[in-house]
ROZA-939122 format. One record per residue (C-alpha): residue number from 1; z, y, x; residue in one letter. Coordinates in nm, 4 decimals. Example, Ala and Ser with C-alpha at 12.3 -4.5 7.8 and 13.67 -1.06 7.14 Angstrom:
2
> 1 | 0.7800 | -0.4500 | 1.2300 | a .
> 2 | 0.7140 | -0.1060 | 1.3670 | s .
END
This chain:
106
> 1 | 0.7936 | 0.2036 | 0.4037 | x .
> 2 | 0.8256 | 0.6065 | 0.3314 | x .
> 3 | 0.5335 | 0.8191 | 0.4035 | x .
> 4 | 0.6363 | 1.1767 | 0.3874 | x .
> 5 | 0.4135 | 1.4714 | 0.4012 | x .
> 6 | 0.4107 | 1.8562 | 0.3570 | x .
> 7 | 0.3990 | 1.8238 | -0.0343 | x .
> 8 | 0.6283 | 1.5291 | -0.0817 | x .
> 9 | 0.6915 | 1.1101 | -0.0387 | x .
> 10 | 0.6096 | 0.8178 | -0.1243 | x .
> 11 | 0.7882 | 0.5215 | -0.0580 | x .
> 12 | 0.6451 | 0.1357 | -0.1262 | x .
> 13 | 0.9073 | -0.1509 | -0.1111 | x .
> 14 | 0.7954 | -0.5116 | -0.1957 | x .
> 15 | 0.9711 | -0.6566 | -0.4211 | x .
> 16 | 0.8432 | -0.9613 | -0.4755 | x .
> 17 | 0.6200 | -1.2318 | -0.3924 | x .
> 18 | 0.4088 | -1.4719 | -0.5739 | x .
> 19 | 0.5817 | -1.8658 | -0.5734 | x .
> 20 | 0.3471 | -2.0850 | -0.3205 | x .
> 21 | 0.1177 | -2.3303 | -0.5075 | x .
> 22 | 0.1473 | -2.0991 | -0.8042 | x .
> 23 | -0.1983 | -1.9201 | -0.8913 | x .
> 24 | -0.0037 | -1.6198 | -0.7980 | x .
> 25 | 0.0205 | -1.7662 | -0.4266 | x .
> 26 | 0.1078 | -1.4828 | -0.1733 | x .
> 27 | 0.0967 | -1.1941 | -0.4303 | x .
> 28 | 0.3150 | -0.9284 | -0.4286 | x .
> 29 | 0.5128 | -0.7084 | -0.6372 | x .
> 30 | 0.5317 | -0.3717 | -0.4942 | x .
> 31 | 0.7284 | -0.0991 | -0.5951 | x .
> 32 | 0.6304 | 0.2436 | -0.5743 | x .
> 33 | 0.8245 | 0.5439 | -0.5567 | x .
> 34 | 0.6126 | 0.9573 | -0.5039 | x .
> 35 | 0.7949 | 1.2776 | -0.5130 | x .
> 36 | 0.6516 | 1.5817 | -0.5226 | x .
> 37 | 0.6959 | 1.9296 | -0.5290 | x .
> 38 | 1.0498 | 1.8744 | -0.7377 | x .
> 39 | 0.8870 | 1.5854 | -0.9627 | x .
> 40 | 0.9650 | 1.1702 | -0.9297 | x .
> 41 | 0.8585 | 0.8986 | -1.0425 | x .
> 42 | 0.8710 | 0.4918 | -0.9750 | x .
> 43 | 0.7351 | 0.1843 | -1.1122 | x .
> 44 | 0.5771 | -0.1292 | -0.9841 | x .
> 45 | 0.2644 | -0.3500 | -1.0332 | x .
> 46 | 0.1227 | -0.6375 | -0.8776 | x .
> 47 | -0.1252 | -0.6513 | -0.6573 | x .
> 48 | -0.3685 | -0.9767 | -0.5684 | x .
> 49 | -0.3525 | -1.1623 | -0.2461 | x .
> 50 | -0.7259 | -1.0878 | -0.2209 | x .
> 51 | -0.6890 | -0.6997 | -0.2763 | x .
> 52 | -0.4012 | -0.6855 | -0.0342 | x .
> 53 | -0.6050 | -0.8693 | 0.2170 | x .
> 54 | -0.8800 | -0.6558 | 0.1843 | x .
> 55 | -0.6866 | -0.3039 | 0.1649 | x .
> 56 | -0.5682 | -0.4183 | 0.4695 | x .
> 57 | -0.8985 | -0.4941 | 0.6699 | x .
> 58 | -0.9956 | -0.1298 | 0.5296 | x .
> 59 | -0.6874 | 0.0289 | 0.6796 | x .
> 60 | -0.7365 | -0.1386 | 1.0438 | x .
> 61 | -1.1331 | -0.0038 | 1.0277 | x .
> 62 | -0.9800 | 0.3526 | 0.9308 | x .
> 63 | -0.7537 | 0.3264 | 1.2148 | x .
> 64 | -0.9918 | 0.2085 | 1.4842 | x .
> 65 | -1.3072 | 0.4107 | 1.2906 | x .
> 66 | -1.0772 | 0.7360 | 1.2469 | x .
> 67 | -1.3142 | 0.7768 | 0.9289 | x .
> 68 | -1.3460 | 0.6435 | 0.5725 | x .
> 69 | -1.1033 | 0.5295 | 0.3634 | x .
> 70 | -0.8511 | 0.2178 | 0.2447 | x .
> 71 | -0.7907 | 0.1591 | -0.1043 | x .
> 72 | -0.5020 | -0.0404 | -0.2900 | x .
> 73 | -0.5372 | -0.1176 | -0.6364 | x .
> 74 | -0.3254 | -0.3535 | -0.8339 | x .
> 75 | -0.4261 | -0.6512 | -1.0377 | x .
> 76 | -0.4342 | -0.3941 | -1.3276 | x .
> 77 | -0.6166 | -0.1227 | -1.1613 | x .
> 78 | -0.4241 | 0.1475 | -1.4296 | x .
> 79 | -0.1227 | 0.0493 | -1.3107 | x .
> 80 | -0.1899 | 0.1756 | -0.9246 | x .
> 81 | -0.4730 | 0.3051 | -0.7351 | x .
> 82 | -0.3172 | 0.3733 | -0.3506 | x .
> 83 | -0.5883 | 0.5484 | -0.1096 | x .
> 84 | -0.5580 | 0.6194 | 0.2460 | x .
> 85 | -0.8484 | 0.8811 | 0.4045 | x .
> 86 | -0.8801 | 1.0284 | 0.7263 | x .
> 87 | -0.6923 | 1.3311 | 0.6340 | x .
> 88 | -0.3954 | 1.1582 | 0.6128 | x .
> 89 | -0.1495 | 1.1740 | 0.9450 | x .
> 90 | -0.3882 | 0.9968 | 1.1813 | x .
> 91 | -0.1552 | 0.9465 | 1.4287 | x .
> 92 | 0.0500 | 0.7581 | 1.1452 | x .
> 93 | -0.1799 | 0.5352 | 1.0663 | x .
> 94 | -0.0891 | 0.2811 | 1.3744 | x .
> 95 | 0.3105 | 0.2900 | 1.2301 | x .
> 96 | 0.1711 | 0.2592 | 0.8939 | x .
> 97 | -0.0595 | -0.0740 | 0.9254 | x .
> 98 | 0.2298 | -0.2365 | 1.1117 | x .
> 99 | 0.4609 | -0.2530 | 0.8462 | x .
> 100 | 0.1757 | -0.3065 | 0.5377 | x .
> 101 | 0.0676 | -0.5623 | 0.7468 | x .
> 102 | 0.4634 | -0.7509 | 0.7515 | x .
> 103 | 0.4763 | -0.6839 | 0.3381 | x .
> 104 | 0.2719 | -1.0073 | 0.2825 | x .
> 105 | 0.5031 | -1.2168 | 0.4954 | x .
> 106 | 0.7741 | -1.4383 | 0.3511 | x .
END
């Protein structure tokens, strides 16, 4: 999924997810790539069932709310912090839930 705005992209891909009846059941490795302003860079992290779940439920109340925020962090919060707010596109944010909300799917 690419989000593009006036001062550059980002683009999240997952890559991976966790092996059922593993304790990394339904977990996902995402990959991140943001470019800005002439400047790119890319890596990946995991993130927890649990936080993905819940980043989720944030992002539907920001879309129905138009107010607040969502918030992605990884299972090493260093690794990615990922947060949504009102200013961002609102009429995006429909699009945008749809496909975050597929990522978790096999």
């Amino acid at each position: 999924m690419k989000l593009v705005g006036k001062d550059g992209s980002i683009l999240l891909e997952r890559s991976e997810v966790g092996p059922p009846g593993t304790p990394a059941d339904r977990d996902l490795l995402v990959n991140i790539t943001v470019d800005t302003q002439g400047f790119a860079a890319a890596d990946q992290s995991w993130v927890v069932d649990a936080a993905w779940s819940g980043f989720l439920a944030e992002l539907r109340t920001l879309e129905a709310r138009r107010q607040g925020h969502a918030t992605l962090e990884s299972a090493s919060p260093r690794d990615l912090r990922l947060q949504f707010a009102f200013a961002f596109e609102p009429d995006e944010l429909p699009r945008v839930l749809a496909e975050l909300e597929r990522f978790g799917r096999r």
